[in-house]
N, C-alpha and C positions, 0 to 999 in steps of 0.2 A: 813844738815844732813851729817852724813857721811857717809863713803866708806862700812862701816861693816853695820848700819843700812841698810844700801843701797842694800846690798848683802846680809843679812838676809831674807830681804823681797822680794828680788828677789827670795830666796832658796825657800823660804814658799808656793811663789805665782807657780812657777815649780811644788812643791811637792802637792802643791793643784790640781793642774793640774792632776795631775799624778794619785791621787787620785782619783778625778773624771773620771777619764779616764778608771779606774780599774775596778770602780763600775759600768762606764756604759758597760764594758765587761763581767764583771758578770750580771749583769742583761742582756744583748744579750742572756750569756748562757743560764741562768736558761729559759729563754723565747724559746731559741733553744731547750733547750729540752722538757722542755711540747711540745709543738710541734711535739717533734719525738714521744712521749708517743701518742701524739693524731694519728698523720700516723701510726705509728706501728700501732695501736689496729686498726683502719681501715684498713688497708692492710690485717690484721688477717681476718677480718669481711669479706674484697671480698674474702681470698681464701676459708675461711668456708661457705659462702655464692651464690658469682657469680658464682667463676671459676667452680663447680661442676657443675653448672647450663649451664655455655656456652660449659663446654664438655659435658653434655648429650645433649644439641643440636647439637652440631659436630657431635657426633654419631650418633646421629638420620638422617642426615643429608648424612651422609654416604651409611649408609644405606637406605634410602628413595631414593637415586639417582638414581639407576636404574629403580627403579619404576617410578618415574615423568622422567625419558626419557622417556621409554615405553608411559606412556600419552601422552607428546609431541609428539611423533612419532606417535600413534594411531591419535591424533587432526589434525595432517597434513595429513593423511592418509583420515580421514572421511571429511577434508574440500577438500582434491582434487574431491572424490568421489560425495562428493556434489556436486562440481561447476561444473563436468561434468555431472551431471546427469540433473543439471537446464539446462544447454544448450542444452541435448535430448531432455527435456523438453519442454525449447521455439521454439527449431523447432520444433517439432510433433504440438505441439499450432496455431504456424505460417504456418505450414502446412494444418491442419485443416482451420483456418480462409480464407486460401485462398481458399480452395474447396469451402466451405461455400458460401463463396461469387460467387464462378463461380455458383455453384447450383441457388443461388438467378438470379442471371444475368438470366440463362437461365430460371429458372420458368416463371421471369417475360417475358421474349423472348415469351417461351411459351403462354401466359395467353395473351397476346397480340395479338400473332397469332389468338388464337382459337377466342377473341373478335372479329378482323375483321372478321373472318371468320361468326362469329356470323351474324353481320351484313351484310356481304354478302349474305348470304345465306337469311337475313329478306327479304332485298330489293330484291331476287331474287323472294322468296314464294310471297312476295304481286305485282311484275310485274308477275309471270307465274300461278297464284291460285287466290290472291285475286280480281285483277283487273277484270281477267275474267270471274270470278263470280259475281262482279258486273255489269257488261256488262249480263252476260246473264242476271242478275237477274231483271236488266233495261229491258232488251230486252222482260224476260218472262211477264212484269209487263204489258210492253206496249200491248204486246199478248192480257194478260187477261181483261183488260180495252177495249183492241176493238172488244174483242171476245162479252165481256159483252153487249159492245154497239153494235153492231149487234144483239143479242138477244135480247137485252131490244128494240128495233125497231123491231119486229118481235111480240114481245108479244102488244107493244101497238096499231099497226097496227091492230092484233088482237080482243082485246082489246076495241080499240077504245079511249082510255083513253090513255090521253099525259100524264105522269109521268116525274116530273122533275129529272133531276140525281141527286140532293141533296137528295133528299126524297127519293132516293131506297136506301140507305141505311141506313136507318133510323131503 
């Protein structure tokens, strides 16, 4: 072959090149710009769309702020309020419980006392009351059993008739 075929087809094969190289920059384009067509009309869509939407939050926002401090500050306000009024709280609680309990102590103290006391005072009424009315009671018994029996020996002397002491009280 020669030097001009040679270099023909070198030329062709460059310019094919070149060629293709065109078309795939034109097609990049055309593909870049749909693309921009498609961002543009979306870009449109958030500022007719969001942006109205995140500034009427901004503003709201704005304005709402002084208000939610105020809350904030009131919250802090009513939890201090709180936490000091529970701790009045558990000590007047913790204060009570302990009276309470001294009251119990001493009732039971008391209730104790008056028991012995109880019992002192039983064991004293049956050694100074009971015992010695039974003592006399023994004593009047024995009386009237030999008063009996002196009379009943009087009446059968009398009598003449021996009467057994079972039988007089029949």
């Amino acid at each position: 072959m020669d030097n001009q075929t040679l270099l023909s087809a070198t030329f062709v094969a460059i310019t094919a090149f070149v060629i293709l190289q065109a078309g795939i920059l034109v097609a990049l384009y055309l593909a870049v710009r749909k693309s921009t067509a498609r961002m543009e009309a979306l870009a449109v869509e958030v500022k007719t769309k969001v942006l109205p939407t995140v500034e009427t939050a901004q503003s709201m926002l704005v304005e709402l702020r002084p208000q939610i401090e105020t809350i904030v500050a009131n919250v802090s306000d009513s939890s201090t309020m709180v936490r000091s009024q529970l701790a009045r709280l558990d000590a007047t609680v913790n204060d009570v419980l302990d009276r309470t309990r001294l009251q119990v102590i001493r009732a039971d103290e008391l209730l104790n006392r008056t028991m012995d006391r109880v019992e002192e005072t039983t064991e004293m009424v049956h050694k100074t009351v009971v015992s010695p009315v039974r003592q006399l009671s023994g004593l009047m018994h024995g009386l009237n059993v030999g008063l009996d029996f002196l009379f009943a020996g009087k009446r059968r002397r009398r009598d003449g008739v021996t009467v057994p002491q079972d039988e007089m009280f029949i």
